[in-house]
C-alpha positions in Angstrom: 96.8 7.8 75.0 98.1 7.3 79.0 97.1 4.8 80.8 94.8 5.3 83.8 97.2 5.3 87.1 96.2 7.8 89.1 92.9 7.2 91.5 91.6 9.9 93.0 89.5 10.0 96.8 85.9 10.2 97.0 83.9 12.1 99.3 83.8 8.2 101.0 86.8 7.3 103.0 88.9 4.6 101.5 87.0 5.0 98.2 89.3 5.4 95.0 88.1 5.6 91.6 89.8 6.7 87.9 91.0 10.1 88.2 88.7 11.0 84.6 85.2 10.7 86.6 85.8 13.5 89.5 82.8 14.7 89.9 81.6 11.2 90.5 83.6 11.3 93.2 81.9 14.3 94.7 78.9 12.0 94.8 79.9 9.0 96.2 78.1 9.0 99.2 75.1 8.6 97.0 75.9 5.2 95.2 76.7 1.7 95.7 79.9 -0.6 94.7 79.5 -3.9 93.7 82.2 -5.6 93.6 80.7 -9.4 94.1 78.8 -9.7 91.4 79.5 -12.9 88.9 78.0 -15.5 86.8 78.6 -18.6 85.1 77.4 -17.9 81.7 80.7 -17.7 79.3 78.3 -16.0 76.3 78.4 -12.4 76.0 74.8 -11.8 75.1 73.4 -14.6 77.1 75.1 -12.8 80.2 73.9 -9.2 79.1 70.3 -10.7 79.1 70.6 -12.1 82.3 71.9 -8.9 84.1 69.3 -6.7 82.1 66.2 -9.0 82.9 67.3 -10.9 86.4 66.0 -14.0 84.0 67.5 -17.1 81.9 67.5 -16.3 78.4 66.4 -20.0 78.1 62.6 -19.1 78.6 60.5 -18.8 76.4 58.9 -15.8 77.3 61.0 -12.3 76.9 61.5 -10.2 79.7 61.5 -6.7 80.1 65.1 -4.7 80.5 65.1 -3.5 84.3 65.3 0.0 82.5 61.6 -0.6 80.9 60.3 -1.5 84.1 61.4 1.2 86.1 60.1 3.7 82.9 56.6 1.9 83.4 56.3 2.9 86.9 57.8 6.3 86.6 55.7 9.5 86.3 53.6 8.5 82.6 53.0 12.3 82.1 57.0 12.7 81.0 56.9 13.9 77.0 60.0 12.6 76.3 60.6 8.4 77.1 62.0 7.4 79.9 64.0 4.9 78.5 65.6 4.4 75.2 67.3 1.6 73.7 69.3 0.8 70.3 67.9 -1.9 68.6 70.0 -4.1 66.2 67.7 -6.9 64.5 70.9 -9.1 63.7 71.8 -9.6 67.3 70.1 -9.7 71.1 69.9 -6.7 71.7 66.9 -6.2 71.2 66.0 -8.5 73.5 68.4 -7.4 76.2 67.5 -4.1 76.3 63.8 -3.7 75.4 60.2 -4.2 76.7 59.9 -7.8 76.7 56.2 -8.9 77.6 55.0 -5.6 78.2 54.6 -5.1 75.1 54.2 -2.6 72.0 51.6 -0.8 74.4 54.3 0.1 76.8 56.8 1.4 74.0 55.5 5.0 75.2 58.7 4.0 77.6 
């Protein structure tokens, strides 16, 4: 396998990304860079919760994935979900990626 070296230009001047994702770069007039983002959590899953929900996993309560939440105010009349998740039982993610306190009632997502 080579190692990625070669950026290509987007269709947003001064904007390089990996040469594998080009038609990304058609599109990147249409999405955002962040490249400021950090945190001071040193636990991989504790981290993942915290970017998922915008929430400490500390609380008591479990909150839902940003991905559930937008699925609960998207068009309900969709027959497939809107949002899908792999759940392992052994680990957080369940947690990290799920409904939280919506709720069973909102696994329609």
């Amino acid at each position: 396998m080579r190692p990625f070296k070669t950026p290509i230009e987007t269709n947003v001047k001064g904007i390089y990304i990996n040469e594998l994702l080009p038609m990304l770069a058609k599109q990147a007039d249409k999405y955002s860079l962040i490249r400021s983002m950090t945190h001071s959590v040193n636990a991989h899953e504790t981290a993942s919760y915290m970017m998922q929900t915008g929430h400490d996993s500390s609380d008591r309560l479990v909150y839902p994935s940003i991905g559930a939440v937008v699925s609960l105010f998207k068009d309900m009349t969709m027959a497939i979900r809107g949002y899908t998740s792999l759940y392992y039982p052994d680990n957080l993610a369940g947690t990290i990626f799920g409904v939280g306190f919506l709720g069973r009632d909102t696994d329609r997502l």
